[in-house]
C-alpha positions in Angstrom: 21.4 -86.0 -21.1 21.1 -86.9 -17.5 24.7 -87.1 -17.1 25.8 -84.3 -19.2 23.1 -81.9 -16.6 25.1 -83.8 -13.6 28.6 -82.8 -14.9 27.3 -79.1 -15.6 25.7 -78.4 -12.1 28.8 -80.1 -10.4 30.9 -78.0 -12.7 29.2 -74.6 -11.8 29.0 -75.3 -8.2 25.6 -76.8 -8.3 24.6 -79.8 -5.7 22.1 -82.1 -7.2 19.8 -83.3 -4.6 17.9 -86.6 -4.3 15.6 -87.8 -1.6 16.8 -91.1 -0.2 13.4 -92.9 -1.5 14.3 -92.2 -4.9 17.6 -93.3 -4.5 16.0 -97.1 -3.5 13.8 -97.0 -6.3 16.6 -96.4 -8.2 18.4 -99.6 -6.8 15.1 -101.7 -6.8 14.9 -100.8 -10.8 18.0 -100.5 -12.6 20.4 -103.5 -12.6 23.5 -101.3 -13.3 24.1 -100.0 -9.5 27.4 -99.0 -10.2 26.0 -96.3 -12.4 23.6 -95.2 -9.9 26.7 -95.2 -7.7 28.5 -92.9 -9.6 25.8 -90.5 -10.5 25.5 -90.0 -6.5 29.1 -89.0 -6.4 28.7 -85.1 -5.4 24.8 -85.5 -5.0 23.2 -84.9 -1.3 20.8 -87.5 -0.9 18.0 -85.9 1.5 16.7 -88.4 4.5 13.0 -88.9 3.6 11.7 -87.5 6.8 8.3 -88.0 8.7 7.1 -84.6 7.0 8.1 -85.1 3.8 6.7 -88.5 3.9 3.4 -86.7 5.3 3.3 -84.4 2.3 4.6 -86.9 -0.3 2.0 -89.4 0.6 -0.7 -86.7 0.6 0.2 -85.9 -3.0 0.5 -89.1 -4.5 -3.2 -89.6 -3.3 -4.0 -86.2 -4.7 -2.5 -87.2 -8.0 -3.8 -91.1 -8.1 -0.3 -92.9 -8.3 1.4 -95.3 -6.5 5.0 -93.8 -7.5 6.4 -92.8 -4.3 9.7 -91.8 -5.3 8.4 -89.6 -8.2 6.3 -87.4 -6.0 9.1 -87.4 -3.3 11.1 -85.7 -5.8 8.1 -83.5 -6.6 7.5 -82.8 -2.9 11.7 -82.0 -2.5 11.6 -79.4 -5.4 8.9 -77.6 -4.1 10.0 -77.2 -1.2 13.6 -76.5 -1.7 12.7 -74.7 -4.9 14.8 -77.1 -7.3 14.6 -78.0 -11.0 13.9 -81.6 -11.7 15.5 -83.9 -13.6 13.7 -86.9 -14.4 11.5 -89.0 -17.4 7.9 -89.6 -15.5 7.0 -86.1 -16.8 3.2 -87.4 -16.8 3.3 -87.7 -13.3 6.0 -84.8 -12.3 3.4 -82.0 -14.5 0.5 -83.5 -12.6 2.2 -83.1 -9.1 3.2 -80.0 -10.0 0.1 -78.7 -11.1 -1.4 -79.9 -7.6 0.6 -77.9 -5.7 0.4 -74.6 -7.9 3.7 -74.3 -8.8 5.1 -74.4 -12.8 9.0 -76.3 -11.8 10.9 -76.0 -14.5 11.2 -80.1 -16.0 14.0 -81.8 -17.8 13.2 -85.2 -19.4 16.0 -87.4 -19.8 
């Protein structure tokens, strides 16, 4: 699924976008970096800046997690109005929620 939604939106001139937190997580988890490689091929990975650190960690205490790169994702979509793409629903609806906005949620 993931991959089939990354070929569309690079098909129709759509950009995914990843903050660059997610993007270690990513590394730190998954022993097939190559793939993770390739699905950031045509993806703008956003610097996790001071702010969005600010607002990420204020959420993730608003929410009770530890997953840092699951609300930075959160915290990107709201704030650059994206969809999200991900399989921590749980945590993505609840972050969500928090911040009063309904983002529209793929699971993969």
């Amino acid at each position: 699924m993931m991959w089939a939604l990354h070929r569309a939106a690079l098909s129709n001139g759509i950009v995914p976008v990843i903050p660059a937190v997610a993007v270690a997580e990513g590394y730190r988890t998954e022993a097939r970096g190559d793939r993770i490689a390739e699905l950031l091929d045509g993806t703008e990975v956003e610097p996790f800046s001071s702010d969005a650190a600010r607002r990420s960690g204020e959420l993730a205490a608003r929410c009770d997690t530890t997953d840092l790169a699951v609300i930075a994702v959160i915290e990107l979509a709201d704030r650059r109005n994206c969809a999200v793409v991900a399989q921590r629903q749980a945590v993505l609806r609840n972050a969500a929620a928090l911040l009063g906005h309904e983002l529209v949620l793929y699971a993969v």
